[in-house]
VMD Tcl script that builds the backbone (N, CA, C; Angstrom):
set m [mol new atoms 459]
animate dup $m
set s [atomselect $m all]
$s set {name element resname resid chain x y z} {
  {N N UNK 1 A -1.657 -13.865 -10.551}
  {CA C UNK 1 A -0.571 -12.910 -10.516}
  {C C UNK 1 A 0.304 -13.194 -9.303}
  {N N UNK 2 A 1.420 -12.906 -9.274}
  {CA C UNK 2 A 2.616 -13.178 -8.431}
  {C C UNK 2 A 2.092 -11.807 -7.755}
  {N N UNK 3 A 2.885 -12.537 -6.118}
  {CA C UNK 3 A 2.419 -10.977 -5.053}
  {C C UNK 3 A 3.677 -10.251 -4.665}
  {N N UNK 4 A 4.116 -9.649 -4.715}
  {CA C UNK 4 A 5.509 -9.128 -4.045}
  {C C UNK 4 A 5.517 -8.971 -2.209}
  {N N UNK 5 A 4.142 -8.875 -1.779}
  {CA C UNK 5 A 3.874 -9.425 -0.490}
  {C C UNK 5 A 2.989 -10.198 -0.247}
  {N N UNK 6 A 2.758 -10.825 1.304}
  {CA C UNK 6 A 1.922 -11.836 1.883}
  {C C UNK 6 A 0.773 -11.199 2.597}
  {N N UNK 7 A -0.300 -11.185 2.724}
  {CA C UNK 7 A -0.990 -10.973 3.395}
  {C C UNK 7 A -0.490 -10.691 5.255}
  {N N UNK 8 A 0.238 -11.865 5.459}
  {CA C UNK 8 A 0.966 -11.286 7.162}
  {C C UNK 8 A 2.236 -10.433 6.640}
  {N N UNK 9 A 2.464 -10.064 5.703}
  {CA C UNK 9 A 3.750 -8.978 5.737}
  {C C UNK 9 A 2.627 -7.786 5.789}
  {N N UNK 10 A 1.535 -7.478 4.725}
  {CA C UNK 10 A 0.193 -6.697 4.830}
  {C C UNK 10 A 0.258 -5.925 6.540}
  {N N UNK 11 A -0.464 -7.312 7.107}
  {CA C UNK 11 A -0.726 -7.204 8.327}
  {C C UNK 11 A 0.594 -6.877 9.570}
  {N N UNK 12 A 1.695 -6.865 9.153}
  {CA C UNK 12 A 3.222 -6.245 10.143}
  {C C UNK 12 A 3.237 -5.060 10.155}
  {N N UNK 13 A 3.283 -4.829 8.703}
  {CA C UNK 13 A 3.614 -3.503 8.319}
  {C C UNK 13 A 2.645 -2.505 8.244}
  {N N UNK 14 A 1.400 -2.446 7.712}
  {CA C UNK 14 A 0.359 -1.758 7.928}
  {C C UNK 14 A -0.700 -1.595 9.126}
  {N N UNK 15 A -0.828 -2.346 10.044}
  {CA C UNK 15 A -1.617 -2.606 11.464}
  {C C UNK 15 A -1.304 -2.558 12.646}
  {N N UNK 16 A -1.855 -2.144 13.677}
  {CA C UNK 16 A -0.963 -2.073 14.949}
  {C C UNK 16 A -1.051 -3.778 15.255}
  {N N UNK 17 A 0.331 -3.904 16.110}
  {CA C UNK 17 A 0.994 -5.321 15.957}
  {C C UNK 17 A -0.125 -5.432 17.643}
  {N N UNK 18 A -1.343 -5.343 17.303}
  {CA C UNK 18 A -2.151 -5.935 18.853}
  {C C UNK 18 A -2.886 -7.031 18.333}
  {N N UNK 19 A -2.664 -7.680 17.499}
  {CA C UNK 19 A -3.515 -9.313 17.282}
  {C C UNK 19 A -4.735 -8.967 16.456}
  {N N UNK 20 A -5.437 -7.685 16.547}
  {CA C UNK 20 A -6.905 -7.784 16.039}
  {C C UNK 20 A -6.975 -8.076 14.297}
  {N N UNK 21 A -6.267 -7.760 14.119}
  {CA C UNK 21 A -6.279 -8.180 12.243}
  {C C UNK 21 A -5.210 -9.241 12.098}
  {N N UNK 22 A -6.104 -9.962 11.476}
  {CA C UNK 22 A -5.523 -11.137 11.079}
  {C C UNK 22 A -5.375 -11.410 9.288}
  {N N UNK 23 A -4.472 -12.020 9.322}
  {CA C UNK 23 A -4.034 -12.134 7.607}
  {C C UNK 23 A -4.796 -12.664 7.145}
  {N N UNK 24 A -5.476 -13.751 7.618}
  {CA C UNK 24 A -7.485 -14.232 6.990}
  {C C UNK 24 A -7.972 -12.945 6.370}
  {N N UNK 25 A -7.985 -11.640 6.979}
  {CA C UNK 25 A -8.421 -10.583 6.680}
  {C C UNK 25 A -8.197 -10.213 5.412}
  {N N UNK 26 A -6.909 -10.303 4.959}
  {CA C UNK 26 A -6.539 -9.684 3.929}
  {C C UNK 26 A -6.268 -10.615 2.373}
  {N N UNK 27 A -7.210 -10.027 1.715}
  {CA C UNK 27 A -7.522 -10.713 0.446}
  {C C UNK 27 A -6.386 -10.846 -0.425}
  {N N UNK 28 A -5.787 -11.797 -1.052}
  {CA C UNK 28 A -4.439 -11.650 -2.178}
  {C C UNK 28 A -5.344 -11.061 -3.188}
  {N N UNK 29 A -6.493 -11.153 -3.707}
  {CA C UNK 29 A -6.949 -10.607 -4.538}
  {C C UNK 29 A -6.605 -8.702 -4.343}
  {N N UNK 30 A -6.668 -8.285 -3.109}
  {CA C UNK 30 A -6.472 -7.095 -2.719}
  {C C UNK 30 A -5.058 -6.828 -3.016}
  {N N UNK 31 A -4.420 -7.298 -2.730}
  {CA C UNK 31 A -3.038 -7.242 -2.936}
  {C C UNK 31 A -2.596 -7.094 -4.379}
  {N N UNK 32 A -2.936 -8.113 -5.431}
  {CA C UNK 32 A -3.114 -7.992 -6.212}
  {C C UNK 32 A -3.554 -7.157 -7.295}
  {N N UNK 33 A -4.587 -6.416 -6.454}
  {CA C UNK 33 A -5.629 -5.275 -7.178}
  {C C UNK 33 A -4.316 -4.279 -6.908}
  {N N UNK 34 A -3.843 -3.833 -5.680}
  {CA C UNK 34 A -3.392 -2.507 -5.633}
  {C C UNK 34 A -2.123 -2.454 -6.403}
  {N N UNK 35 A -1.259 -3.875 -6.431}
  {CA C UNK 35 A 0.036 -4.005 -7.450}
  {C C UNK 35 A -0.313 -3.221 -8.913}
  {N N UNK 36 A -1.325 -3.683 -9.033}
  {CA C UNK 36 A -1.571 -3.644 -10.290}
  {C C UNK 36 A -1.779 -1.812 -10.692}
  {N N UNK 37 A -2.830 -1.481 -9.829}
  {CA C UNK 37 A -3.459 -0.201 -9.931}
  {C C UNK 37 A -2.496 0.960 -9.498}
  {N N UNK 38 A -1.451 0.700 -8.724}
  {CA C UNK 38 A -0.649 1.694 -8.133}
  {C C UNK 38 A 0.806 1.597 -8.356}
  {N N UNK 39 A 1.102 0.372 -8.829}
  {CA C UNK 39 A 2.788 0.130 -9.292}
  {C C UNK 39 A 3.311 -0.313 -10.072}
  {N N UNK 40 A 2.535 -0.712 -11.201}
  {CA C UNK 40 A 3.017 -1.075 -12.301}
  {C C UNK 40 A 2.807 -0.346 -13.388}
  {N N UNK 41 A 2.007 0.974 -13.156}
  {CA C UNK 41 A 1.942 1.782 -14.307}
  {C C UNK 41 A 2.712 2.822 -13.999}
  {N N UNK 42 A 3.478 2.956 -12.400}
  {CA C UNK 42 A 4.743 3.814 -11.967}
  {C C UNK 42 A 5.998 3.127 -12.697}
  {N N UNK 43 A 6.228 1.701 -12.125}
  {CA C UNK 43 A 7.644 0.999 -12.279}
  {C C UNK 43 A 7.499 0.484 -13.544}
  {N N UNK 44 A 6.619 -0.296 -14.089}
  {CA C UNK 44 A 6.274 -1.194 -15.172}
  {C C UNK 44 A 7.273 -2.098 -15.017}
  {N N UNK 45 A 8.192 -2.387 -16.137}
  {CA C UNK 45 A 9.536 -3.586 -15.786}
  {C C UNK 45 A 9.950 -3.669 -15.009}
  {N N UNK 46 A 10.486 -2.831 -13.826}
  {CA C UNK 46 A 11.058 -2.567 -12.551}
  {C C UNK 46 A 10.048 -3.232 -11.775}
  {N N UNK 47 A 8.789 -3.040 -11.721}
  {CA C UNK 47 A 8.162 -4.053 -10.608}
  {C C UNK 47 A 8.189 -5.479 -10.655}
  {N N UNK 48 A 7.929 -5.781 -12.049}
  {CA C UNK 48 A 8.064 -7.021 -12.576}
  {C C UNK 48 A 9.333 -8.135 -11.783}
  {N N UNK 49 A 10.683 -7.155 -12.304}
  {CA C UNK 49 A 11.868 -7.214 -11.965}
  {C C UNK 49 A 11.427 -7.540 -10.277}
  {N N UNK 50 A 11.087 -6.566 -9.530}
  {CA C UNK 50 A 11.117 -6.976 -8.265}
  {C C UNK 50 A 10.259 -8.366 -7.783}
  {N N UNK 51 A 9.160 -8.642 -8.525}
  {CA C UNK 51 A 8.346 -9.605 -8.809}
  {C C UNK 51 A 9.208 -10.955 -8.293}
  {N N UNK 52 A 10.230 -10.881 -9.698}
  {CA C UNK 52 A 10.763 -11.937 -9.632}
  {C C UNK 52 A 12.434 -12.136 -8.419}
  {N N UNK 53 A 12.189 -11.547 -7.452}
  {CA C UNK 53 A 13.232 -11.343 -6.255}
  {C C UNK 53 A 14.440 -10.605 -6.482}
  {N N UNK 54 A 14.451 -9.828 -7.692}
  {CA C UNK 54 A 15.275 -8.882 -7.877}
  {C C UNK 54 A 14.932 -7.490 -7.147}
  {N N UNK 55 A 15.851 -6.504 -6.611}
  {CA C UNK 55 A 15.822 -5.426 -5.954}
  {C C UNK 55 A 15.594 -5.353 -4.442}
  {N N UNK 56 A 16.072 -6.070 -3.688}
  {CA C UNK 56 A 15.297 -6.987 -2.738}
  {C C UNK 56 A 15.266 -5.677 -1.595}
  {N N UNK 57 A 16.488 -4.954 -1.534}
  {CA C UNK 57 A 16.766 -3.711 -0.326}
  {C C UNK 57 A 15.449 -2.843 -1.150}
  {N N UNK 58 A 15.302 -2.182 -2.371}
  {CA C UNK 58 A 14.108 -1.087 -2.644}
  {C C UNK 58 A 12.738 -1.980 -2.633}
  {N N UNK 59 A 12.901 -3.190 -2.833}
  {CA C UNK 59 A 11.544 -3.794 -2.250}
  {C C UNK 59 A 10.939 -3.880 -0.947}
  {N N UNK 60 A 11.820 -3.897 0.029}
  {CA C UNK 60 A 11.799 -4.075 1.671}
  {C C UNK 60 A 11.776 -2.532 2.036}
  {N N UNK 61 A 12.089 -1.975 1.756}
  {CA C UNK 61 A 12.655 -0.292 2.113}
  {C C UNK 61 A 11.347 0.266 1.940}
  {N N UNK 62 A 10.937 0.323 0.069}
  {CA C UNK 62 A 9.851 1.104 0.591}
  {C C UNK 62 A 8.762 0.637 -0.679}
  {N N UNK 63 A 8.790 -0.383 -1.262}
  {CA C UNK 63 A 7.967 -0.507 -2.317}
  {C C UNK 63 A 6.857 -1.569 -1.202}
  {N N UNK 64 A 7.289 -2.660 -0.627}
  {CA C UNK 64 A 6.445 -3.162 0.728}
  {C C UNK 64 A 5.618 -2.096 1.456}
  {N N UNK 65 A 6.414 -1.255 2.321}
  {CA C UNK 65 A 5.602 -0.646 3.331}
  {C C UNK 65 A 4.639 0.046 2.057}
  {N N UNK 66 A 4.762 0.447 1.486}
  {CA C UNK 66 A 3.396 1.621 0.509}
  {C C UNK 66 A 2.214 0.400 0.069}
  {N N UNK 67 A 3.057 -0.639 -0.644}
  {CA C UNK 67 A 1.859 -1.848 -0.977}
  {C C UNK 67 A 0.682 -1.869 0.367}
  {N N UNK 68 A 1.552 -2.393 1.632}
  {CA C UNK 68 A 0.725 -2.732 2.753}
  {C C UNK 68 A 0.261 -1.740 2.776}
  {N N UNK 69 A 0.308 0.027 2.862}
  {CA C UNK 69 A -0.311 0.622 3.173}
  {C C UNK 69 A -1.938 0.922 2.153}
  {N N UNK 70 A -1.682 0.787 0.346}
  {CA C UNK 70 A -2.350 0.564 -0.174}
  {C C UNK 70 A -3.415 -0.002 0.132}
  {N N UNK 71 A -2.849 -1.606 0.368}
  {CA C UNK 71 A -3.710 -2.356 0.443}
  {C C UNK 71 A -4.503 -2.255 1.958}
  {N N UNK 72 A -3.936 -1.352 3.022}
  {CA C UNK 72 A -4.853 -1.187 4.319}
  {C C UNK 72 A -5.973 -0.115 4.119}
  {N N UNK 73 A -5.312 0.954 2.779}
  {CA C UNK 73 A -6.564 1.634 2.841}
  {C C UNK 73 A -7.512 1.034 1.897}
  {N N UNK 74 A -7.597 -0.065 1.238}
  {CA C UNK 74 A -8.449 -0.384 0.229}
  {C C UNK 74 A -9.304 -1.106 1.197}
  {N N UNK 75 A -8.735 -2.206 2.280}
  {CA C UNK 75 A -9.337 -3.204 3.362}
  {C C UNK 75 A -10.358 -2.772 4.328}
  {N N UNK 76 A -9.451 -1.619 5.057}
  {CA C UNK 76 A -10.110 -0.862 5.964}
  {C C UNK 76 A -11.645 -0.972 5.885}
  {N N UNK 77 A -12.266 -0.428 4.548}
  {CA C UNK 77 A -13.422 -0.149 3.994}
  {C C UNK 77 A -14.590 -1.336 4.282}
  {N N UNK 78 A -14.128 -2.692 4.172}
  {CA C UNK 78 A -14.888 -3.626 4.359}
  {C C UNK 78 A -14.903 -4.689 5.480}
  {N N UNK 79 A -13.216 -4.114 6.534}
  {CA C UNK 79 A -13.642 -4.657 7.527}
  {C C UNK 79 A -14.252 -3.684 8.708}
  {N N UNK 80 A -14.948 -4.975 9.516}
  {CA C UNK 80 A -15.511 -4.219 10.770}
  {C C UNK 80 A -14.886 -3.877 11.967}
  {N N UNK 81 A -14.059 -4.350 12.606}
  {CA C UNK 81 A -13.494 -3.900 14.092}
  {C C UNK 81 A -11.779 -4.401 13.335}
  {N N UNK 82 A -11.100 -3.357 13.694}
  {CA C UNK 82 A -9.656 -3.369 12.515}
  {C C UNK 82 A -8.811 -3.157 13.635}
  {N N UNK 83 A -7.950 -2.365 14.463}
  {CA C UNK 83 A -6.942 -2.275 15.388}
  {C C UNK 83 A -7.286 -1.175 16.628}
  {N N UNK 84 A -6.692 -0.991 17.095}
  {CA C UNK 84 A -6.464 -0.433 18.557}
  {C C UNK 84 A -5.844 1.504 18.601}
  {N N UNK 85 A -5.714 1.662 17.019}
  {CA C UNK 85 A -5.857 2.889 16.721}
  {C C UNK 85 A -6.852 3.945 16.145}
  {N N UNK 86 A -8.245 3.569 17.201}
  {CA C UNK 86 A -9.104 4.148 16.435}
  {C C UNK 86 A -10.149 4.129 16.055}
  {N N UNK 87 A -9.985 2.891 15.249}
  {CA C UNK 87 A -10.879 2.336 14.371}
  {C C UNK 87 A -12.445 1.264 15.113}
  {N N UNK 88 A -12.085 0.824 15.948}
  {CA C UNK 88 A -12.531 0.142 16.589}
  {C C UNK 88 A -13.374 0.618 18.049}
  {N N UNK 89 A -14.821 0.605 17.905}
  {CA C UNK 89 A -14.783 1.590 19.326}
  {C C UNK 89 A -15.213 0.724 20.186}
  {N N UNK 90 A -14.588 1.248 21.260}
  {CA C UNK 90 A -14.854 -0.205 22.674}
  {C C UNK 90 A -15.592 0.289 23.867}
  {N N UNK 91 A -16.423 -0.674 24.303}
  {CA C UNK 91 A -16.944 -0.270 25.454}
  {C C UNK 91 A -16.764 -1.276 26.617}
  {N N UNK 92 A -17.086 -1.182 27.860}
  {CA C UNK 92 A -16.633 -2.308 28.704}
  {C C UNK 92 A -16.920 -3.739 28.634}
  {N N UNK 93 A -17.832 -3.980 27.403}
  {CA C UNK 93 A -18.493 -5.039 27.502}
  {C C UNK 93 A -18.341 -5.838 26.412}
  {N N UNK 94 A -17.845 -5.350 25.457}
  {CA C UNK 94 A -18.117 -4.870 23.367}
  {C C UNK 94 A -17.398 -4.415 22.763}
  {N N UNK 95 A -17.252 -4.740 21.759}
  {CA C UNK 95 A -16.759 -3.937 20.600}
  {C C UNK 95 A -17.705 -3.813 19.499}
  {N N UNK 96 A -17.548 -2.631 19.152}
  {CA C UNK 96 A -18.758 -2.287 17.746}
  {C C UNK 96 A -18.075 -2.127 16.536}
  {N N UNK 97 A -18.425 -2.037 15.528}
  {CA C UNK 97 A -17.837 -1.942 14.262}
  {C C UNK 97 A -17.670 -0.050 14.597}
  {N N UNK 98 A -16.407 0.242 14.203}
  {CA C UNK 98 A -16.401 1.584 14.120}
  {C C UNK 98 A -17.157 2.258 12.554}
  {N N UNK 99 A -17.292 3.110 12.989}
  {CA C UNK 99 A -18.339 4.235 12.126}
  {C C UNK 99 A -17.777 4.085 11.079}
  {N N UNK 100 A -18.770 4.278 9.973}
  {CA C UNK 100 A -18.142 4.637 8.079}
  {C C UNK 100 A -17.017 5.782 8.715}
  {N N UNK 101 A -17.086 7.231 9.233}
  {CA C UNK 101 A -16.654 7.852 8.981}
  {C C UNK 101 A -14.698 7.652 9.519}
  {N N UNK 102 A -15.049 6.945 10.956}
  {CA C UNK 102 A -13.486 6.730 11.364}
  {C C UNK 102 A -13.046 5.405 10.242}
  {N N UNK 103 A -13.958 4.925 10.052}
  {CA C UNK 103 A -13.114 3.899 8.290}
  {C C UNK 103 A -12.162 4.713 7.373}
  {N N UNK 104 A -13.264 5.704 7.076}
  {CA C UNK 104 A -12.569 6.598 6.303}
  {C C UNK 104 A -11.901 7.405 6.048}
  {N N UNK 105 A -11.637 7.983 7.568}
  {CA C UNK 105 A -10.301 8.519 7.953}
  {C C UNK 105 A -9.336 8.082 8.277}
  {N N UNK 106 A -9.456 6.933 8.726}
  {CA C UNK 106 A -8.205 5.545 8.446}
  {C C UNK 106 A -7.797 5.108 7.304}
  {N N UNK 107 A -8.640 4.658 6.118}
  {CA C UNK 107 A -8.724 4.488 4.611}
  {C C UNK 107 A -7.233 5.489 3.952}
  {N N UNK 108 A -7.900 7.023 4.254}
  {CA C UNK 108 A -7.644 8.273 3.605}
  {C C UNK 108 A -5.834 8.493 4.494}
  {N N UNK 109 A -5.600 8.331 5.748}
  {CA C UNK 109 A -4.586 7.987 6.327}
  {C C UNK 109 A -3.715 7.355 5.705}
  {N N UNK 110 A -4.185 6.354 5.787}
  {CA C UNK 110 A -2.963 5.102 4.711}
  {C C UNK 110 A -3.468 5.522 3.475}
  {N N UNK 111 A -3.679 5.666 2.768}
  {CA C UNK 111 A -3.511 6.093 1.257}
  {C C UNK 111 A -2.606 7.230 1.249}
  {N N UNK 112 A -2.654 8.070 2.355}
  {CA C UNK 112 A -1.688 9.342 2.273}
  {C C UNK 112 A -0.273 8.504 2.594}
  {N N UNK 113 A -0.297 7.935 3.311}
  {CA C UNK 113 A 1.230 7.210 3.798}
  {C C UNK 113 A 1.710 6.610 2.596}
  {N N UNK 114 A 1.291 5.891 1.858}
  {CA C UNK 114 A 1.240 4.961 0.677}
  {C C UNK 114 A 1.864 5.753 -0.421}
  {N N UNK 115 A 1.523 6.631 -0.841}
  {CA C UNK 115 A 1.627 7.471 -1.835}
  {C C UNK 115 A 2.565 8.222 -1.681}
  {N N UNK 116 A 2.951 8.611 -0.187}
  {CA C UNK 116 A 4.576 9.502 0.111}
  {C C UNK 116 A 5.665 8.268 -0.094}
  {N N UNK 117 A 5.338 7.088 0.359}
  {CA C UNK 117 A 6.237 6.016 0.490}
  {C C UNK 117 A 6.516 5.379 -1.220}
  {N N UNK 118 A 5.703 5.536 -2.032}
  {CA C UNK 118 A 5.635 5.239 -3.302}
  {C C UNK 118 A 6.593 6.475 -3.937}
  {N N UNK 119 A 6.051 7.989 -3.489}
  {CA C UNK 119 A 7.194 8.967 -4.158}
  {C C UNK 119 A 8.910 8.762 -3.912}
  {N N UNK 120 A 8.508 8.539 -2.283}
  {CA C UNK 120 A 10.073 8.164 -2.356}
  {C C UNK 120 A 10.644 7.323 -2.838}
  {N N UNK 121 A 9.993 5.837 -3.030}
  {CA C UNK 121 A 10.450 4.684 -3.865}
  {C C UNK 121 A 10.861 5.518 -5.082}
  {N N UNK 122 A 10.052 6.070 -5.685}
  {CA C UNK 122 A 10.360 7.068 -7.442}
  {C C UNK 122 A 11.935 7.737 -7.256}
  {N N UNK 123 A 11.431 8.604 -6.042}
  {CA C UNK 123 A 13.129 9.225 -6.543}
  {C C UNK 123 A 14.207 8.470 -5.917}
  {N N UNK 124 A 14.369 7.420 -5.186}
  {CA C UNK 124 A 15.505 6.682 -4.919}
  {C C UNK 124 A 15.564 6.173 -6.356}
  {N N UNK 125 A 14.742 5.779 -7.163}
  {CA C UNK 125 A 15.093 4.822 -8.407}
  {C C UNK 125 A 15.649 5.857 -9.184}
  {N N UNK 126 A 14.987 7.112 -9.407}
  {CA C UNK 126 A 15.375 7.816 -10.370}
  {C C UNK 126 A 16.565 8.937 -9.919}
  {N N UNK 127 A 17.008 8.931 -9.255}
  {CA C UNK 127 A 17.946 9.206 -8.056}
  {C C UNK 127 A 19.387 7.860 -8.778}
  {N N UNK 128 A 19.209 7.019 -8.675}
  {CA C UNK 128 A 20.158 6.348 -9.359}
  {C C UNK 128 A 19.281 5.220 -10.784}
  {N N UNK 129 A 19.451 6.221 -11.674}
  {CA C UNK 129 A 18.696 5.345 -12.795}
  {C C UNK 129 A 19.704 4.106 -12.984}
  {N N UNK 130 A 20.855 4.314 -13.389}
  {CA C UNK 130 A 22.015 3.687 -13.566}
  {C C UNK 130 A 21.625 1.980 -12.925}
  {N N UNK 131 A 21.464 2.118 -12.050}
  {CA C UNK 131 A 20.979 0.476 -11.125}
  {C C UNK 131 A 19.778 0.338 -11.633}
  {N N UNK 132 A 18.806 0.412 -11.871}
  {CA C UNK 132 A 17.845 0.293 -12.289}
  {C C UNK 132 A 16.985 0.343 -13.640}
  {N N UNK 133 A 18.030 -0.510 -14.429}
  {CA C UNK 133 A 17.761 -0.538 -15.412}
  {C C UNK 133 A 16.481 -0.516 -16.708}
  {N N UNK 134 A 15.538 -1.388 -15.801}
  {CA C UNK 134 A 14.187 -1.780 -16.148}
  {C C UNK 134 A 13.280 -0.832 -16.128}
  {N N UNK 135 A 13.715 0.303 -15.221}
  {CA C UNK 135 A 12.544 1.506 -15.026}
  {C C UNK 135 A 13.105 3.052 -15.967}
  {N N UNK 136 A 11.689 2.962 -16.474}
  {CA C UNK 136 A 11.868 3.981 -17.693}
  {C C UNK 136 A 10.876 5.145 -17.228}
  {N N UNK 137 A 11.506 5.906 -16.966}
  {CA C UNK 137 A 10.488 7.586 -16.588}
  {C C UNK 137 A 9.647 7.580 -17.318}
  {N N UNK 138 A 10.043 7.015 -18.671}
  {CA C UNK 138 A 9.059 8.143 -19.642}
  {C C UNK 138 A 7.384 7.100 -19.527}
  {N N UNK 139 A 7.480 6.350 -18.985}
  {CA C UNK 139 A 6.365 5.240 -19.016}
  {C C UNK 139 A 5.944 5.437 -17.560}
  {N N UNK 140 A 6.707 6.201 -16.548}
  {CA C UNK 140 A 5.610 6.154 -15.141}
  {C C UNK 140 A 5.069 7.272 -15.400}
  {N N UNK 141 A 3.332 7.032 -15.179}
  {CA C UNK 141 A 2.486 7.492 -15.677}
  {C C UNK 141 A 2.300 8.820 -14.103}
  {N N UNK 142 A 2.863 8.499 -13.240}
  {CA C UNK 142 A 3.003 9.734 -12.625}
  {C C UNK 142 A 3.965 11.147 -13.334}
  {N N UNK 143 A 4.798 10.619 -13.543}
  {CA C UNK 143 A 5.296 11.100 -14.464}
  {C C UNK 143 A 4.821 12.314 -15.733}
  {N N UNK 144 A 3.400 11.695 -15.769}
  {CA C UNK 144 A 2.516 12.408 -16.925}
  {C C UNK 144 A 1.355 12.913 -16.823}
  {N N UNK 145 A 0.984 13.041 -15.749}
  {CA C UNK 145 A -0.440 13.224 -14.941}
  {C C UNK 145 A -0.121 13.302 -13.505}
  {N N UNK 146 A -0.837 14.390 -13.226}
  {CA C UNK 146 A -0.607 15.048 -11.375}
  {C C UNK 146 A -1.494 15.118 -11.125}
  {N N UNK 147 A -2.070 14.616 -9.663}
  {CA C UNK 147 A -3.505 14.923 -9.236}
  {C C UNK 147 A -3.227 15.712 -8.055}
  {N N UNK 148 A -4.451 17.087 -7.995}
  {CA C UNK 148 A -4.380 17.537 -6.856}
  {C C UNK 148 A -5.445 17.897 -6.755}
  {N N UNK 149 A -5.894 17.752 -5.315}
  {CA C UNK 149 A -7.288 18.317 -4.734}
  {C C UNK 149 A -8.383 17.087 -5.307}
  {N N UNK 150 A -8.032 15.891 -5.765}
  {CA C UNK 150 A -8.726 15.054 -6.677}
  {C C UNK 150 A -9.128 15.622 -7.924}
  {N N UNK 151 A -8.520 16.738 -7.896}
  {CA C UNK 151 A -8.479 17.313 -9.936}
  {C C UNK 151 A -7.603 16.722 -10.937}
  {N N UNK 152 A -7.646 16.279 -11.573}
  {CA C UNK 152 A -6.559 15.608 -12.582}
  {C C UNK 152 A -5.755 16.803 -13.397}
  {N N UNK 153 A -4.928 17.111 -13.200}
  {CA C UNK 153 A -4.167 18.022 -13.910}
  {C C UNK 153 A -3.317 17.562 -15.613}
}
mol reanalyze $m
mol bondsrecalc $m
mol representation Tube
mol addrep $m
């Protein structure tokens, strides 16, 4: 599958810019996974479209930053010492893998960022359907299903 980002765009945009994560880190398979799972059953043709270097300002604006963020909360989970916000606990001597639990409040962090940055991508598009030809409401599946509280409505 084609990526609409790189693993070091991943790592700009989603990580504090202090060196500790490196784009080795970040799997295209991951990247891949979250395209798939989080934006193509929103945009469907429209992502595609961006796929192929069309939309280039709503790709950079905000369909990027939500991917990277996606894909930081999917990562988070399986790496061990991640950035300088947190995640990582240091002592004078060491660094330890930070706890499941600060993983997962980092994880749950960026998934929240991700998902505001993905709504707004929605209503800039649907905000001017007219330019955006390829994207059809009636097929983003947000559109048709609301989750809240992790209840499926």
């Amino acid at each position: 599958m084609k990526l609409l980002i790189t693993p070091a765009e991943v790592v700009a945009l989603a990580f504090a810019s202090d060196g500790r994560v490196r784009p080795s880190q970040i799997a295209e398979t991951e990247i891949a996974a979250a395209q798939e799972k989080y934006f193509v059953p929103v945009f469907g043709s429209l992502f595609e479209a961006m796929l192929q270097g069309n939309y280039a300002q709503l790709a950079d604006e905000w369909i990027k930053p939500a991917l990277a963020e996606f894909v930081k909360s999917r990562a988070v989970m399986t790496m061990g010492a991640i950035t300088a916000s947190g995640v990582v606990t240091h002592t004078l001597d060491t660094a330890e893998s930070a706890p499941i639990v600060n993983r997962v409040l980092v994880a749950r962090q960026a998934f929240d960022r991700a998902k505001t940055l993905r709504a707004k991508a929605v209503a800039v598009v649907e905000a001017d359907a007219a330019n955006y030809p390829e994207y059809d409401p009636r097929k983003n599946i947000l559109n048709r299903t609301r989750c809240d509280g992790g209840i499926i409505l």
